[in-house]
DRENVOMI-513147 format. One record per residue (C-alpha): residue in three letters; x, y, z. Coordinates in nm, 3 decimals. Layout:
N
R   res      east     north        up
R   ala         X         Y         Z
...
% end
This chain:
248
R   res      east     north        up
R   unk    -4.047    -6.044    -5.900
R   unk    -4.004    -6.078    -5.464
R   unk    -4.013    -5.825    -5.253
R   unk    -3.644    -5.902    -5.220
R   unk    -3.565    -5.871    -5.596
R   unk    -3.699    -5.540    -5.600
R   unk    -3.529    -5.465    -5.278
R   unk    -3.198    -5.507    -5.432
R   unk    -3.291    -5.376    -5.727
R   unk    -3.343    -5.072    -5.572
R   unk    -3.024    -5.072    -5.383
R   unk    -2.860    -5.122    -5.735
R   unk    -3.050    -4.825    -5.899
R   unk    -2.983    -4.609    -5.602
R   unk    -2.611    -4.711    -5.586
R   unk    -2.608    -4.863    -5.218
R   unk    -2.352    -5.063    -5.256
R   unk    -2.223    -5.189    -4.944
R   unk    -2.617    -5.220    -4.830
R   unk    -2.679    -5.488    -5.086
R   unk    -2.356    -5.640    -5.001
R   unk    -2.464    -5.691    -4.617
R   unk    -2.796    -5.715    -4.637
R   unk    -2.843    -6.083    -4.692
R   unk    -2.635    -6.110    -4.346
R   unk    -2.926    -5.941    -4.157
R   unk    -3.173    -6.085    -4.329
R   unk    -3.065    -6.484    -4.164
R   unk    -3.197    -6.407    -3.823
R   unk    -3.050    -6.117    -3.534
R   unk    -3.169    -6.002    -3.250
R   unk    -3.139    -5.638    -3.358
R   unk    -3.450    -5.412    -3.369
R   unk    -3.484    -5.242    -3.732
R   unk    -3.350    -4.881    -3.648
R   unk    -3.045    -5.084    -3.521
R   unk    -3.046    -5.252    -3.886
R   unk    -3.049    -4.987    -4.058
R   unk    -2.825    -4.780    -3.849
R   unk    -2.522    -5.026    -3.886
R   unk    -2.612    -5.072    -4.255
R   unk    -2.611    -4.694    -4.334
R   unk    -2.302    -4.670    -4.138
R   unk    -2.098    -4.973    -4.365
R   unk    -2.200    -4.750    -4.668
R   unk    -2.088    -4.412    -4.532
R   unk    -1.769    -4.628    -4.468
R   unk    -1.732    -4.800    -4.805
R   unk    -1.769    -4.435    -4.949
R   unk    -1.564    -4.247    -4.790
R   unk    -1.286    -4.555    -4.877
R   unk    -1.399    -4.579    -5.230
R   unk    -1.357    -4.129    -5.153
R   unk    -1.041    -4.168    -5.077
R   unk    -0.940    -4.437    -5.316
R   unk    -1.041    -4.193    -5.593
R   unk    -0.839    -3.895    -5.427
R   unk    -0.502    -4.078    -5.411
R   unk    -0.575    -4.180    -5.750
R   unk    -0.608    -3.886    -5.934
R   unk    -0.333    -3.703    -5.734
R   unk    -0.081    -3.833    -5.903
R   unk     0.158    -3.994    -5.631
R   unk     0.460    -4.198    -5.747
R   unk     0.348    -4.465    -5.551
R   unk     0.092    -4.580    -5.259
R   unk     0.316    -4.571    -4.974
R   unk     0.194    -4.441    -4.647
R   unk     0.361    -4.339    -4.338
R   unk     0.279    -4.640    -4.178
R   unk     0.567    -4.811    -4.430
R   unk     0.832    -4.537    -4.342
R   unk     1.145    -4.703    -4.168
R   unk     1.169    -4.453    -3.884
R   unk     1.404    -4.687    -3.708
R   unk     1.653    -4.684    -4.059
R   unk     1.619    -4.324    -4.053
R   unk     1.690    -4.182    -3.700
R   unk     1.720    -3.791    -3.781
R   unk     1.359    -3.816    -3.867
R   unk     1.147    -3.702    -3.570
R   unk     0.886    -3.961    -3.560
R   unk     0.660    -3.758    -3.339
R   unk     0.668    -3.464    -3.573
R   unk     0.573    -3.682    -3.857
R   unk     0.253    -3.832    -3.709
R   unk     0.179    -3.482    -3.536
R   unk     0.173    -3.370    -3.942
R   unk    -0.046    -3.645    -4.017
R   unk    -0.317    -3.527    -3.834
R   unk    -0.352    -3.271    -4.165
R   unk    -0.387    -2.971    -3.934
R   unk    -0.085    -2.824    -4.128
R   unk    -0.309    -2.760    -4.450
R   unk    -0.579    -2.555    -4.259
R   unk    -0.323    -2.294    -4.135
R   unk    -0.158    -2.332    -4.484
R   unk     0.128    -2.393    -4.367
R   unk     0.439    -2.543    -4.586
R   unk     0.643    -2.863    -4.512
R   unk     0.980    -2.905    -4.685
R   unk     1.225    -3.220    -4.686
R   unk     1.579    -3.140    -4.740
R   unk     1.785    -3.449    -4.804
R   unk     2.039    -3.608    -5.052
R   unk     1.874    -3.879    -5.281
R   unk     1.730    -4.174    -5.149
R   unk     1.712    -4.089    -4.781
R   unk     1.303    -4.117    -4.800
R   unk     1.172    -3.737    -4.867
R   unk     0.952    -3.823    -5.101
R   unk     0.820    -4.083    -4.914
R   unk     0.694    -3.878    -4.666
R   unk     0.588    -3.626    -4.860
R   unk     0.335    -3.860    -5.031
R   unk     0.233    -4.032    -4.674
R   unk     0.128    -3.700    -4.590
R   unk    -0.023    -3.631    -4.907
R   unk    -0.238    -3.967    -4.862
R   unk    -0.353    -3.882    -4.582
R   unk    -0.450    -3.573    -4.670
R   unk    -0.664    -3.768    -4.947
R   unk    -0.819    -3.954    -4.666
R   unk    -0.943    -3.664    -4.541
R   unk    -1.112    -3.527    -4.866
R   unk    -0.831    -3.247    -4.904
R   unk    -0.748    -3.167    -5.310
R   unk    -0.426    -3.282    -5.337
R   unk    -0.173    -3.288    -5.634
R   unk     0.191    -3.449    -5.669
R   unk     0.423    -3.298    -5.910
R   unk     0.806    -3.329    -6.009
R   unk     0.956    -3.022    -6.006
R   unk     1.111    -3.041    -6.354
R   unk     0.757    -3.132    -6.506
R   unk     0.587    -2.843    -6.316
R   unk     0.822    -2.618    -6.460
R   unk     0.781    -2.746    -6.829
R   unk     0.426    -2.723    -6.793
R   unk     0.409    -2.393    -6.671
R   unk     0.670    -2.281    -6.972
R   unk     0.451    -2.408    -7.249
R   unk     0.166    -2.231    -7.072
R   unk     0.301    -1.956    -7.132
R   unk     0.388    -1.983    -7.473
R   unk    -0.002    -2.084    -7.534
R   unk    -0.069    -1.786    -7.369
R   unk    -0.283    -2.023    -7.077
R   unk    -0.063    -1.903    -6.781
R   unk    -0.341    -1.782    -6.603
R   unk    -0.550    -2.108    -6.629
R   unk    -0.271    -2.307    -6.541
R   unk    -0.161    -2.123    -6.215
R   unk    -0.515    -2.116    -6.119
R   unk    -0.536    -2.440    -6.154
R   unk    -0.223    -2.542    -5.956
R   unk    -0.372    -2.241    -5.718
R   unk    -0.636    -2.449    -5.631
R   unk    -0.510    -2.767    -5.436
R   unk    -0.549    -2.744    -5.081
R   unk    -0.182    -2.926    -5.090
R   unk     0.064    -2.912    -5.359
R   unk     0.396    -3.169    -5.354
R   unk     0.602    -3.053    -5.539
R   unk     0.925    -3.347    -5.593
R   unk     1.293    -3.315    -5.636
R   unk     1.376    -2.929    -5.647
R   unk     1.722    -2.924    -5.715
R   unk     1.804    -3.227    -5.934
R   unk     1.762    -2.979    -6.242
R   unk     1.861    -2.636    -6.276
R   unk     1.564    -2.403    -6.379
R   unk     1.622    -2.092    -6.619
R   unk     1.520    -1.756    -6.551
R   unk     1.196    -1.731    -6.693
R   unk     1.118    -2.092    -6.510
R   unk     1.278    -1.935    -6.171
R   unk     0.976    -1.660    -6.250
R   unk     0.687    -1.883    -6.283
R   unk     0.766    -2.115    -6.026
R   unk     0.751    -1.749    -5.794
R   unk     0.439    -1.679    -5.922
R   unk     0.246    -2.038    -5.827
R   unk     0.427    -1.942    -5.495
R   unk     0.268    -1.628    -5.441
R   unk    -0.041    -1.736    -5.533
R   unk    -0.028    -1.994    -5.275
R   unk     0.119    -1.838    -5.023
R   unk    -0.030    -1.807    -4.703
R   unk    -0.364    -1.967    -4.858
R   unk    -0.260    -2.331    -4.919
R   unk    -0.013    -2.516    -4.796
R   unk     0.310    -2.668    -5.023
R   unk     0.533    -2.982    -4.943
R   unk     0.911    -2.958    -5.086
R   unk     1.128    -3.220    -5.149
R   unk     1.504    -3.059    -5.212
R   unk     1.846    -3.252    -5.238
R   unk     2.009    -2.902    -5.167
R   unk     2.054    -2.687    -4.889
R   unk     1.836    -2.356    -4.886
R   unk     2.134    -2.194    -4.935
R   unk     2.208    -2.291    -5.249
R   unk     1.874    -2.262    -5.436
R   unk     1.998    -1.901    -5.578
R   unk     2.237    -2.156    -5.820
R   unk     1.937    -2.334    -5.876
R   unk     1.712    -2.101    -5.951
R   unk     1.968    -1.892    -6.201
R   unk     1.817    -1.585    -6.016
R   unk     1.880    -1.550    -5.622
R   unk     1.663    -1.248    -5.601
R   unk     1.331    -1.470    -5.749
R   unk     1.521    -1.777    -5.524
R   unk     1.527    -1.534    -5.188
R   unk     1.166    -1.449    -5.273
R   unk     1.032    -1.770    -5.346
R   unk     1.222    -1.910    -5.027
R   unk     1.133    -1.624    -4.809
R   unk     0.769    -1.742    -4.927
R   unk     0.805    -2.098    -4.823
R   unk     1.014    -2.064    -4.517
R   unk     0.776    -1.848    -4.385
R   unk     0.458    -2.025    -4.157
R   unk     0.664    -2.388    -4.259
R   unk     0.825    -2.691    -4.071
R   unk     1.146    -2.813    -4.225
R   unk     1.313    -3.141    -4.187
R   unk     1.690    -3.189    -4.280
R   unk     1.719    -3.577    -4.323
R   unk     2.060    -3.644    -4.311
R   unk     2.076    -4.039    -4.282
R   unk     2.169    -4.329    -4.532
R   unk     1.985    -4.391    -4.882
R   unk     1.672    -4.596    -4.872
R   unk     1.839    -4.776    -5.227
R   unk     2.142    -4.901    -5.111
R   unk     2.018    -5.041    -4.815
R   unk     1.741    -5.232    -5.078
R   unk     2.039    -5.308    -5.285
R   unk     2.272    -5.455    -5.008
R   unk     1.949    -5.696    -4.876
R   unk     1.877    -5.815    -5.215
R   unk     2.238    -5.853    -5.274
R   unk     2.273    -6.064    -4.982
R   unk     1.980    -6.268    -5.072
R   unk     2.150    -6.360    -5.404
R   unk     2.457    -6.516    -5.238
% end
């Protein structure tokens, strides 16, 4: 076996990637010093982790799809405040635990956002979960028939950012209005929560069954939050209407 051989093989065993991918590159002749070698070859594998980090982290959170703000129409959807969006993206939201909610009728591109923001917050290592709302509620129900409530809110407890998807598309019973407070108020002023919501605030006490627990869980949200009415056309049609245009 070479000394090169056992040089990769002990990149293999020792999982450095992106070292073993370069290497043969620096190996053909440079003018770089060794520190300088191994300085930019330490540096590719920090950066192939941290993708192959964040990779993982928009995996397992559960996002409807991989779209980023970078794909957002701003231009399509003027009552968005570009500005306020990228300021967002800078993630500084989630370490003052403060809540972002998108209040729009369907299509207009709230959960778009939500989930660019949620990537991002991927990118930077933050725990981050996406949920529909209707799911999350079902979830939380059988929980507490099992008697796992605890476990369950803990866990949900636990992101550093929680998306919760489509609040309003289903009304939620009383005993699903409580549970839904009490992931709230466990998360309240500790982590922060992105909304998505086809209706206005005032309206969740239909919602909810129960506008005492709405009022409470809004006065929860509200509070330390940014909110963005979207008010322009539906992200669908305006697919529809190219496509249909293409098929003429």
């Amino acid at each position: 076996m070479t000394i090169y051989t056992k040089l990769e093989d002990n990149l293999t065993k020792l999982k450095l990637t992106a070292i073993k991918e370069y290497l043969p590159s620096y190996l053909e002749g440079n003018d770089l010093s060794l520190p300088e070698i191994l300085e930019q070859l330490t540096s590719k594998e920090l950066a192939y982790r941290t993708q192959r980090s964040a990779k993982m982290s928009i995996h397992v959170a559960h996002f409807p799809y991989a779209k980023g703000l970078d794909e957002f129409d701003f231009d399509f959807q003027p009552s968005v405040d570009k500005q306020r969006i990228m300021n967002l993206a800078s993630i500084n939201f989630i370490s003052s635990a403060k809540n972002i909610l998108f209040i729009g009728s369907s299509g207009v591109g709230k959960t778009h956002l939500a989930t660019g923001l949620g990537m991002e917050a991927c990118k930077n290592h933050l725990s981050t979960y996406f949920v529909n709302c209707h799911e999350l509620i079902e979830r939380l129900k059988l929980a507490h028939q099992e008697n796992r409530l605890a476990a369950i809110l803990k866990n949900y407890s636990r992101y550093k950012l929680l998306i919760i998807d489509e609040i309003g598309y289903l009304p939620i019973d009383d005993l699903g209005s409580d549970l839904f407070f009490q992931l709230i108020a466990r998360r309240y002023e500790k982590k922060s929560t992105i909304i998505t919501t086809n209706i206005p605030l005032s309206e969740w006490g239909e919602t909810f069954s129960n506008p005492t627990i709405a009022n409470a869980i809004l006065d929860r949200l509200v509070h330390h939050s940014e909110i963005f009415k979207i008010t322009g056309k539906s992200y669908r049609m305006k697919d529809y209407q190219e496509h249909t245009k293409t098929q003429k």
